[in-house]
N, C-alpha and C positions, 0 to 999 in steps of 0.2 A: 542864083541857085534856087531852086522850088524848094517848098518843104520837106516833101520826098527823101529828096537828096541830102538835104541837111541833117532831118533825120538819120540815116542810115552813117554819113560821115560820122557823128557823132560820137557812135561805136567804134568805130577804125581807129585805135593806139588814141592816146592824148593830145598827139598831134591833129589829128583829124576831128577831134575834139575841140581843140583850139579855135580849125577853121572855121568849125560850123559854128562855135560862138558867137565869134567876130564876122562872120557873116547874118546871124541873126541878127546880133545889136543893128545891123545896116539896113535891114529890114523896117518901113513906116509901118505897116502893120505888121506886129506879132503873133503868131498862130499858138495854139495849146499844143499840137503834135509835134513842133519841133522840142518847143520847150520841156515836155512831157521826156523826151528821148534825148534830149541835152543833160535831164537832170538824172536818167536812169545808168546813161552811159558814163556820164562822170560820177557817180557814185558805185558804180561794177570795177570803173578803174581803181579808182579807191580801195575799194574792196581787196582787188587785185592785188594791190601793191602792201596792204596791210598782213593779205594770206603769205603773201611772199616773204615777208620779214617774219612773220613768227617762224613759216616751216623752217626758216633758213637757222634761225634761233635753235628751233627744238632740234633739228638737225647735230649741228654742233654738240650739242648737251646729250644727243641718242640717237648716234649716226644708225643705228639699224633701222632705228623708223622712218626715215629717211625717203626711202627710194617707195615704200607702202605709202607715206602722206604724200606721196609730189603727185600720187594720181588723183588724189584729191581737189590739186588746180584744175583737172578736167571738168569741173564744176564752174568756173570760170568760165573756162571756153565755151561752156554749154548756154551759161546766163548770156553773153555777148551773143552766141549764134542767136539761141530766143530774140535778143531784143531787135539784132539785125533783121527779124524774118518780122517780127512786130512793126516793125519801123516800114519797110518793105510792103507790107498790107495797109499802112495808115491805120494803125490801132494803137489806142491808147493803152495796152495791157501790162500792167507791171511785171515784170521775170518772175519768176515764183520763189519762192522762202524771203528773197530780201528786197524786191521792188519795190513794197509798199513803204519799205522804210525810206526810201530816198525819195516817194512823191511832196513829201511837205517840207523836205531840206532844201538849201542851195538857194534860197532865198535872192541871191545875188541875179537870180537869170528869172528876169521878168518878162 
């Protein structure tokens, strides 16, 4: 797989996360684009999954606010589509409010 691709995988669920991992580690040379979007797309999933458990929480505790915060995950979707369309252009641009934070995490994906 090109970087391109791996890129973009990256984004697609945790699973396709996974792929583009374990096909970058297979990778002799390592490019910054994948990795860049390896570490974006696993830190949105994160995200993801952390927005999910609190709403699910507050939920419980004040089910009226409920169905008003879930449109709030459309914020998600919107970060994932951005990085997909970044990924897709071969740019390094971090998603806006919270990409900068995941460019110097994740340490693990060199």
């Amino acid at each position: 797989m090109n970087k391109k691709t791996l890129s973009i995988l990256s984004y697609i669920t945790i699973i396709g996360w996974i792929i583009a991992y374990v096909n970058y580690n297979k990778l002799t040379v390592k490019d910054s684009l994948t990795r860049f979007h390896l570490k974006q797309g696993l830190g949105i999933a994160i995200l993801g999954i952390l927005f999910a458990v609190a709403l699910t929480i507050i939920a419980v505790i004040v089910p009226t606010l409920a169905s008003i915060l879930s449109l709030l995950q459309l914020g998600i979707l919107v970060l994932w589509i951005m990085g997909i369309i970044n990924a897709n252009n071969e740019q390094e641009v971090p998603v806006p409010v919270v990409g900068k934070l995941f460019t110097d995490k994740f340490d693990f994906i060199k």
